[in-house]
MDAnalysis code that builds the backbone (N, CA, C; Angstrom):
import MDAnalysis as mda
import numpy as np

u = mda.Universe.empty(396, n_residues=132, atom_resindex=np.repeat(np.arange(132), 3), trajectory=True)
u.add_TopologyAttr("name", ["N", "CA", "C"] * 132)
u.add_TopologyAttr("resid", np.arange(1, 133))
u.add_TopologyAttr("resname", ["UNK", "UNK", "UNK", "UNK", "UNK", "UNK", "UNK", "UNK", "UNK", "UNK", "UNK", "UNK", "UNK", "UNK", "UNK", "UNK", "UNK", "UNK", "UNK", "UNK", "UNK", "UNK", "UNK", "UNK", "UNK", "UNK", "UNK", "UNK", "UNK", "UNK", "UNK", "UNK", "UNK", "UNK", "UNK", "UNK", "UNK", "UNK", "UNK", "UNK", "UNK", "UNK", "UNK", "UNK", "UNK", "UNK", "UNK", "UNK", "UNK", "UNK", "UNK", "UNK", "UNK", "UNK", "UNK", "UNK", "UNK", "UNK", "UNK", "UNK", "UNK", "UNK", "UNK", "UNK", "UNK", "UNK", "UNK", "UNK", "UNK", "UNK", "UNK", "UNK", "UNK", "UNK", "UNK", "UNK", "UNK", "UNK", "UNK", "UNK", "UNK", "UNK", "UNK", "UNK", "UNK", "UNK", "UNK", "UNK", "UNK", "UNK", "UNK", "UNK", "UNK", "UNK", "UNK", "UNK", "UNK", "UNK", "UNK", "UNK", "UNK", "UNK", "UNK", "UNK", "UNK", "UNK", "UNK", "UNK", "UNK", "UNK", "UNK", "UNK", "UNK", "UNK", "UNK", "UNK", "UNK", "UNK", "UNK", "UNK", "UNK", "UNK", "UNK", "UNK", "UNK", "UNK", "UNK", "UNK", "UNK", "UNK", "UNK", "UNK"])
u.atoms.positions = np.array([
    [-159.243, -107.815, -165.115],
    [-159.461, -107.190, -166.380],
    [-160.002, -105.785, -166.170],
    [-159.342, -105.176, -167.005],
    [-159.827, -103.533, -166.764],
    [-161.031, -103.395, -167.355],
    [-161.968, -102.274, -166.828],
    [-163.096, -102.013, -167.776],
    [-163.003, -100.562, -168.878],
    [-163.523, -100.576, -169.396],
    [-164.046, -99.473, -170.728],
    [-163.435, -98.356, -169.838],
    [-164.278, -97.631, -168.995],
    [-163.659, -96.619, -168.376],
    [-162.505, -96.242, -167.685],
    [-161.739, -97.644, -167.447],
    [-160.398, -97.427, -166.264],
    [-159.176, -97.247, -167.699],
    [-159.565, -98.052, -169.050],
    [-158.474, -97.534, -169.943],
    [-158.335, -96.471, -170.546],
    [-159.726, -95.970, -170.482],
    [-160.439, -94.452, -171.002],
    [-159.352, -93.193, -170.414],
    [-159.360, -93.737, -168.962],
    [-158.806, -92.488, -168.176],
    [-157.197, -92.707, -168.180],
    [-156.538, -93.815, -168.261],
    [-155.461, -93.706, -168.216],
    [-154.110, -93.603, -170.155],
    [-155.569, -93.186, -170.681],
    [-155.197, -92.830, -172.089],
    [-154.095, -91.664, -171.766],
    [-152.477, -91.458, -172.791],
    [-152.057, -90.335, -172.794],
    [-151.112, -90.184, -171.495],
    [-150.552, -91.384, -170.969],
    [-150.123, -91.276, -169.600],
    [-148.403, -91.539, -170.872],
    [-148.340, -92.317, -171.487],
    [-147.169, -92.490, -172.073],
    [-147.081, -91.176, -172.252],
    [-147.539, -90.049, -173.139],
    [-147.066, -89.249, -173.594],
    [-146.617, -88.192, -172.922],
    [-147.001, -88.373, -171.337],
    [-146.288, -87.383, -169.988],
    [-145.151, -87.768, -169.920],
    [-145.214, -89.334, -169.837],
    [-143.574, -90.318, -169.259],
    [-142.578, -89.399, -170.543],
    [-143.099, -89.714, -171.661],
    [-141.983, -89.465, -172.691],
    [-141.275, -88.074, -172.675],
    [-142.312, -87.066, -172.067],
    [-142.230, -85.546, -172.432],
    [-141.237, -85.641, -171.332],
    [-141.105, -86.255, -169.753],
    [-140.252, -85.981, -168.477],
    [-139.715, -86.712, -169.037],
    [-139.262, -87.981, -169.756],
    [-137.769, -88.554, -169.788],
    [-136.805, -87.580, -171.131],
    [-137.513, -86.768, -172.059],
    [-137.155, -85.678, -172.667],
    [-137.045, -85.237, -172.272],
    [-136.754, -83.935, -170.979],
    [-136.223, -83.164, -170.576],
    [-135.240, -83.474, -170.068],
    [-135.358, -84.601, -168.870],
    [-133.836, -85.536, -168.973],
    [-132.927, -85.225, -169.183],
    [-133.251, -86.171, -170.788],
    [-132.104, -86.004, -171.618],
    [-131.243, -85.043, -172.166],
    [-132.389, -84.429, -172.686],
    [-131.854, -82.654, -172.686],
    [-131.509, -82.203, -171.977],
    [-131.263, -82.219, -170.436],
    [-130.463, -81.881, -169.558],
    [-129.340, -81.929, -169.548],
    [-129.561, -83.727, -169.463],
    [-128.004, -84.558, -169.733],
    [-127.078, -84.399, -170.884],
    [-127.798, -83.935, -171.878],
    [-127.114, -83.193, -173.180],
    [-126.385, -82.062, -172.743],
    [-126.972, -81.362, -172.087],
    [-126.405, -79.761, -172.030],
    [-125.334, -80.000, -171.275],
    [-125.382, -80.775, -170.013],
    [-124.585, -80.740, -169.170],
    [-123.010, -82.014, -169.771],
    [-123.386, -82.799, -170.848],
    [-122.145, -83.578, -171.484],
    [-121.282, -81.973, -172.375],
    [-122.195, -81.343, -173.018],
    [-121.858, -80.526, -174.172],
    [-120.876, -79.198, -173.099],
    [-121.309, -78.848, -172.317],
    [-120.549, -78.206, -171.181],
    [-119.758, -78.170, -170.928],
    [-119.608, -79.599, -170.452],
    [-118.391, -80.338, -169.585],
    [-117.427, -80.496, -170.736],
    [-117.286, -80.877, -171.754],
    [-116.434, -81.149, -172.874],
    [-116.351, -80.197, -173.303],
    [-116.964, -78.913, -173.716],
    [-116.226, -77.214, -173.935],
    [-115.036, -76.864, -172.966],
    [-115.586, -77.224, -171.234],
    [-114.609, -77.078, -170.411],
    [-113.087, -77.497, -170.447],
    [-113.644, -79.428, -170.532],
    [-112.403, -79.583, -170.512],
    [-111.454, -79.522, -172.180],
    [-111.790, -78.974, -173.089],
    [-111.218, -78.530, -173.966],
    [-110.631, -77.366, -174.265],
    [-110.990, -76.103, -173.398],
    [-110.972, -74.751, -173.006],
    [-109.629, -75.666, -172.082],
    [-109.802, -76.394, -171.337],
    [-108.432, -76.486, -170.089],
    [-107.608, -77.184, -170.764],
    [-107.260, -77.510, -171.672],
    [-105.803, -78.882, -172.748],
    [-105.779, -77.359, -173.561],
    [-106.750, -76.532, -173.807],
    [-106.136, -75.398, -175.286],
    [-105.033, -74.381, -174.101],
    [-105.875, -74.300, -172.515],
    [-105.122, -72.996, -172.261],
    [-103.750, -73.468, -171.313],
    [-103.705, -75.078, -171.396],
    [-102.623, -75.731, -170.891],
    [-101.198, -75.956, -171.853],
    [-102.275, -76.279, -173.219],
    [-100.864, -75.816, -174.106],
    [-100.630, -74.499, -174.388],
    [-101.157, -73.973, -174.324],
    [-100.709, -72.170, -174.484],
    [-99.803, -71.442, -173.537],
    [-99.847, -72.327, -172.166],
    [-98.913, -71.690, -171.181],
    [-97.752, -72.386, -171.499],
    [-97.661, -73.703, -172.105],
    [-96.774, -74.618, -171.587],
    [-95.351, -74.050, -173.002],
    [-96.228, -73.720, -174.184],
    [-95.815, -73.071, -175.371],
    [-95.070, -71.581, -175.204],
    [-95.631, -70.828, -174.357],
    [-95.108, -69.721, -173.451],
    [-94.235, -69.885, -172.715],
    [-93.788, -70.819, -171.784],
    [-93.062, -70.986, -171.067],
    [-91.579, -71.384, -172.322],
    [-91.832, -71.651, -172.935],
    [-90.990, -72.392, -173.622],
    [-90.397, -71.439, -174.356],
    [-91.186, -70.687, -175.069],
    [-91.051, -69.672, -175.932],
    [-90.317, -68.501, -175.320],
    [-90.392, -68.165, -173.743],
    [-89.668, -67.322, -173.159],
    [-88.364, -67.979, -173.016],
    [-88.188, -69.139, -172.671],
    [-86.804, -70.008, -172.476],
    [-85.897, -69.605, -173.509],
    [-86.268, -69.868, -174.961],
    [-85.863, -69.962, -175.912],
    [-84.940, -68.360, -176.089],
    [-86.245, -67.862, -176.128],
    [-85.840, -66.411, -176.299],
    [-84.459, -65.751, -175.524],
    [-84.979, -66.046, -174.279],
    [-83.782, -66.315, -173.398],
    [-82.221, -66.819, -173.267],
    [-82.248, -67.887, -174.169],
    [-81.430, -68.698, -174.486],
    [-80.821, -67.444, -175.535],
    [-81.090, -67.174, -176.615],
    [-80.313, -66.508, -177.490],
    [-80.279, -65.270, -177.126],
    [-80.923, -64.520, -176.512],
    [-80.438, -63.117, -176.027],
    [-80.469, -62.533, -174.534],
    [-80.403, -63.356, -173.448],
    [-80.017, -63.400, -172.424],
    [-81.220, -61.705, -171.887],
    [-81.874, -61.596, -172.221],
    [-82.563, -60.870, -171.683],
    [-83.984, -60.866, -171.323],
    [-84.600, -60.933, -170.062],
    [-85.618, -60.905, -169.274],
    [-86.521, -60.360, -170.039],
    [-86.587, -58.972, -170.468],
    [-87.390, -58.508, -171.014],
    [-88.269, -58.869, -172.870],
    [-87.017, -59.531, -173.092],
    [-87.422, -59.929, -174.400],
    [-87.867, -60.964, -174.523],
    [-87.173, -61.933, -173.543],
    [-88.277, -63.427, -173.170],
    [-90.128, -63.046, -172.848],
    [-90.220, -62.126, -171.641],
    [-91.311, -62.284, -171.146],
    [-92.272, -61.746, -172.499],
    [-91.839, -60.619, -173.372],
    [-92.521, -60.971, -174.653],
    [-92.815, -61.191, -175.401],
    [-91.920, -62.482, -175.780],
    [-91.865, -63.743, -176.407],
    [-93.230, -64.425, -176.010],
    [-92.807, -65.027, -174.346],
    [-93.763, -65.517, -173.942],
    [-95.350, -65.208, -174.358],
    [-95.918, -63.590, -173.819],
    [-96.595, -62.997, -174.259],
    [-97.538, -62.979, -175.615],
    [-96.554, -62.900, -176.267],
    [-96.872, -62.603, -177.471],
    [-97.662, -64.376, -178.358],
    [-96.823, -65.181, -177.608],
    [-97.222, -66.495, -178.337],
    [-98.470, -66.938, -177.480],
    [-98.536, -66.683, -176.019],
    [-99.634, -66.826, -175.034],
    [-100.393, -66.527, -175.806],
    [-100.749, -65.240, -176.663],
    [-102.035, -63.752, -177.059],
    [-102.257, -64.749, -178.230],
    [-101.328, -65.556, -179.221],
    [-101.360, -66.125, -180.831],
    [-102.377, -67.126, -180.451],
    [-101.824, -68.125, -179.746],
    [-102.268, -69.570, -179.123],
    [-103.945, -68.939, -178.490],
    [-103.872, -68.312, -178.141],
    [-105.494, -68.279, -177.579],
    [-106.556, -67.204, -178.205],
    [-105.766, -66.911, -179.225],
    [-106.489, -65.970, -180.550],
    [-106.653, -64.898, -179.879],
    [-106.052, -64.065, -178.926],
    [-106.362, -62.813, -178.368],
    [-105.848, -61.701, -179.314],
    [-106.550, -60.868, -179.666],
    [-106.011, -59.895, -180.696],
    [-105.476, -58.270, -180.073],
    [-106.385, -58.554, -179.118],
    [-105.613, -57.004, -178.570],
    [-104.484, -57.084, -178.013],
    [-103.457, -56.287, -177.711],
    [-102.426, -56.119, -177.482],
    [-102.613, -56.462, -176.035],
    [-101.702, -56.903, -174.712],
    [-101.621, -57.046, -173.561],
    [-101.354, -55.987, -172.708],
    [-101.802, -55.931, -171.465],
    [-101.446, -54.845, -171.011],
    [-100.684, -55.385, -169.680],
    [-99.232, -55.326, -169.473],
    [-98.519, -56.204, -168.804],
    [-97.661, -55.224, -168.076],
    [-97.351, -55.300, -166.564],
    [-96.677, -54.831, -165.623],
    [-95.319, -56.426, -165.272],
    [-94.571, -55.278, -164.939],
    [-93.051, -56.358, -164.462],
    [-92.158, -56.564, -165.235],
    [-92.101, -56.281, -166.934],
    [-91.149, -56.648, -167.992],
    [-89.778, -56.518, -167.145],
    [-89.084, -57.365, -167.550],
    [-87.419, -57.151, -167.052],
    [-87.296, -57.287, -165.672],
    [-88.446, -58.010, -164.889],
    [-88.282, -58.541, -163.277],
    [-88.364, -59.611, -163.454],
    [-88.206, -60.386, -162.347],
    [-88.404, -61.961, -161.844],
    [-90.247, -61.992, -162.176],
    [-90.948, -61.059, -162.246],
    [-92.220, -61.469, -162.445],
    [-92.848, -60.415, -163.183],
    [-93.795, -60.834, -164.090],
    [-94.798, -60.130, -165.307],
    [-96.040, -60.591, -165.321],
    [-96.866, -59.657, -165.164],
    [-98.454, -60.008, -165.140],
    [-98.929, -59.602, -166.498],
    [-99.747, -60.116, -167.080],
    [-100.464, -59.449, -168.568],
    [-101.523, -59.733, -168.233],
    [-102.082, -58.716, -168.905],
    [-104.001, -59.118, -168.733],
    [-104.267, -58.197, -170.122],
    [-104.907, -58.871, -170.487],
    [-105.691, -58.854, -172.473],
    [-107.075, -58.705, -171.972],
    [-107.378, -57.633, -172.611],
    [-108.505, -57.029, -173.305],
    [-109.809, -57.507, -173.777],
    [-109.618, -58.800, -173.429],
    [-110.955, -59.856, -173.839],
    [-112.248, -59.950, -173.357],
    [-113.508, -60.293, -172.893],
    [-114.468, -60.616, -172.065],
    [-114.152, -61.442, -171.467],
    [-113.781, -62.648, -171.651],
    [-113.032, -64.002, -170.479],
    [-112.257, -63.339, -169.533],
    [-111.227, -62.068, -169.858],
    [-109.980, -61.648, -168.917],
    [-108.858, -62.910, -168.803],
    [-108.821, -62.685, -169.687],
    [-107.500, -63.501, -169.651],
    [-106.418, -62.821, -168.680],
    [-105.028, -63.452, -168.065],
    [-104.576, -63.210, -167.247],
    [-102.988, -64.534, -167.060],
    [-102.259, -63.391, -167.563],
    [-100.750, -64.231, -167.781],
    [-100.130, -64.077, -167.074],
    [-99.295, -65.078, -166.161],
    [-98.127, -64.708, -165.035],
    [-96.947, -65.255, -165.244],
    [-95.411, -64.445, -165.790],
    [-94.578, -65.183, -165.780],
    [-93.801, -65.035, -164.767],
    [-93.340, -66.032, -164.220],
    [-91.993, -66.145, -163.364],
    [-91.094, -66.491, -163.975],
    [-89.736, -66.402, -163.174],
    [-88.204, -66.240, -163.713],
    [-87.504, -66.786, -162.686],
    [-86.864, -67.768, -162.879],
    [-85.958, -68.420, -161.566],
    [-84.734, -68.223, -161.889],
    [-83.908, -67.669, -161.083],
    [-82.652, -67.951, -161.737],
    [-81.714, -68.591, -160.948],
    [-81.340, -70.142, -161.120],
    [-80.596, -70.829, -160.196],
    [-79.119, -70.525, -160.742],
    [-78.607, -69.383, -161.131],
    [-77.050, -69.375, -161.289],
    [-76.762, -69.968, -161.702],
    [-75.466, -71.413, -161.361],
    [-74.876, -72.114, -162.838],
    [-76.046, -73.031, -163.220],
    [-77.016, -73.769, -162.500],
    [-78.001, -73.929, -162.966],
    [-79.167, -73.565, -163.953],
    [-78.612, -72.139, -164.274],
    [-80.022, -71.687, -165.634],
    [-80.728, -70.987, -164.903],
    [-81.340, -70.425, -165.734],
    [-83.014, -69.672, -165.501],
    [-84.037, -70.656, -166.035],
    [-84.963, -70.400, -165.051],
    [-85.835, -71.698, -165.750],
    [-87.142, -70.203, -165.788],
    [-88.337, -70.546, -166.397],
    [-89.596, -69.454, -166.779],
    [-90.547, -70.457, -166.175],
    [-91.719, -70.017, -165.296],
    [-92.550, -70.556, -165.486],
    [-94.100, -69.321, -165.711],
    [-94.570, -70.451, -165.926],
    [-95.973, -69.205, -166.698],
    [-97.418, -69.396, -166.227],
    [-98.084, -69.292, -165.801],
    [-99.368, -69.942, -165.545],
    [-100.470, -68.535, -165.987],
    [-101.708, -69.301, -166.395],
    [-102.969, -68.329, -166.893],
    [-104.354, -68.832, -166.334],
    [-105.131, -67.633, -166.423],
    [-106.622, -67.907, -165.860],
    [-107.420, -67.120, -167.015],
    [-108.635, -67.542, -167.008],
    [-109.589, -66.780, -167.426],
    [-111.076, -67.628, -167.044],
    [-112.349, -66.777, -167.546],
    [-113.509, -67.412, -167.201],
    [-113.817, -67.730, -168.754],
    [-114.953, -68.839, -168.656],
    [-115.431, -69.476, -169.975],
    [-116.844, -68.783, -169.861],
    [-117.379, -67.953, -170.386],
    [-118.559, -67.676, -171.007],
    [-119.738, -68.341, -171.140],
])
C-alpha cells in the first residue's frame, strides 16, 4: 500500500503520458495528410500525361502534323493541371518537345514521337514537378 506522500508525488504523471502520446498523433496526422496529398498529386499528374498523350495522337490522326499534335498535347497537359501561363517549349515539329511552365512546382513536359512507318506514330509524354 502506498503512503500519503508516494501518491502526492506521482500526481500529474497522466497528464505528461497524454501530452507525449499527443504529439504522436499529431505527427502521425501530418505524416497520413502528406502522404495522401502525394499520392493524389501522382493519379492527377498521371492522368494529365496520359490525357496528353492521347490528345497529341488524336490531333495527329486528323492533321498529320508533329507540330500541331505536340500542342495539343501541351495545351491540355497546362488545362489538366491548372497551369495558366503559357509554356515555354523547345523541339515543336521533332521526334521530341520539352515544355516547362512558369509555375513554382516547375512543371516539366516531355513529348516523344515514334514513328513505326506502316505501323503509326505512337506519342509518348511523361512530366515532373515538385509538390510544395
Amino acid at each position: 500500500m502506498m503512503s500519503q506522500s508516494q501518491r502526492w508525488s506521482q500526481r500529474g504523471q497522466a497528464i505528461v503520458l497524454v501530452g507525449f502520446i499527443l504529439v504522436v498523433l499529431l505527427g502521425f496526422l501530418g505524416l497520413a495528410l502528406d502522404s495522401c496529398r502525394a499520392y493524389l498529386d501522382k493519379r492527377e499528374l498521371q492522368a494529365s500525361v496520359d490525357a496528353a498523350a492521347l490528345s497529341a495522337a488524336y490531333k495527329y490522326m486528323n492533321t498529320s502534323d508533329y507540330t500541331q499534335a505536340e500542342q495539343a498535347a501541351a495545351a491540355l497537359y497546362a488545362n489538366n493541371e491548372r497551369l495558366y501561363a503559357p509554356p515555354s517549349c523547345t523541339g515543336y515539329g521533332s521526334l521530341s518537345a520539352t515544355c516547362s511552365f512558369g509555375d513554382p512546382s516547375g512543371h516539366i513536359l516531355t513529348i516523344n514521337v515514334a514513328d513505326h512507318s506502316i505501323a503509326g506514330v505512337s506519342f509518348t509524354t511523361t512530366a515532373s514537378h515538385s509538390i510544395p
